[in-house]
C-alpha positions, 0 to 999 in steps of 0.5 A, a space after each residue: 292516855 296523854 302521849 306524854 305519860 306514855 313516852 315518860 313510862 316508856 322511858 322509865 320502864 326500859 330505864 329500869 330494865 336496862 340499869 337492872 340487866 347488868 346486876 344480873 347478867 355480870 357482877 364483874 361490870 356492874 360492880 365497875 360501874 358502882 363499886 363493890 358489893 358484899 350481899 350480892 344476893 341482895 343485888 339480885 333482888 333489887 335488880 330483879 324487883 326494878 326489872 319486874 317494876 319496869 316491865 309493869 309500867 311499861 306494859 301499861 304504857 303499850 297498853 295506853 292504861 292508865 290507872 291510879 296503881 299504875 301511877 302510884 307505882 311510877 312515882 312511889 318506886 322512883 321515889 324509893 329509887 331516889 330515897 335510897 340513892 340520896 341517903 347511903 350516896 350521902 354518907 358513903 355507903 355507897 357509890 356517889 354514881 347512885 346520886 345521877 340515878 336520884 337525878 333520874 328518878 326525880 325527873 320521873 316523879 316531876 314527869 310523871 305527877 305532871 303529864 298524869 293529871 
């Protein structure tokens, strides 16, 4: 595995656990920082789901394997990640703080589709 891609898993698997932890752990201070939220139930799931999806890659990165699914699920939950955080950022669905989250995961996808060659 390049160090490079690993660091870069690193990074995005303690990213999404520690983005994710406060949605479980406190509602009163993740709603602070992103605004209210009314499926709360919701919250939980993506939260849980990002937590899962970290803990995976970063796996991988300890591990030094690198596989073609642990690729496509780097690239294809940041870009989902993105996605979502652009469109209802943009129409004002939801917070605009959801567009440095995009910032996050576009980063992730160049890095990743770079250093994963």
């Amino acid at each position: 595995m390049p160090p490079a891609l690993r660091i870069v898993w690193l990074v995005q698997s303690t990213y999404y656990i520690l983005t994710a932890a406060p949605a479980i752990v406190s509602r009163a201070f993740f709603e602070s920082m992103t605004g209210p939220k009314t499926d709360y139930w919701l919250v939980h799931m993506v939260a849980l789901l990002a937590i899962a999806i970290g803990i995976a890659i970063g796996i991988a990165a300890w591990r030094r394997s690198i596989t073609t699914e642990t690729i496509v699920l780097s690239i294809l939950a940041a870009a989902s990640f993105a996605t979502i955080d652009i469109v209802y950022a943009l129409s004002g669905t939801i917070s605009r703080i959801y567009l440095a989250d995009a910032g996050v995961e576009i980063i992730l996808i160049i890095a990743v589709a770079v250093f994963a060659r």
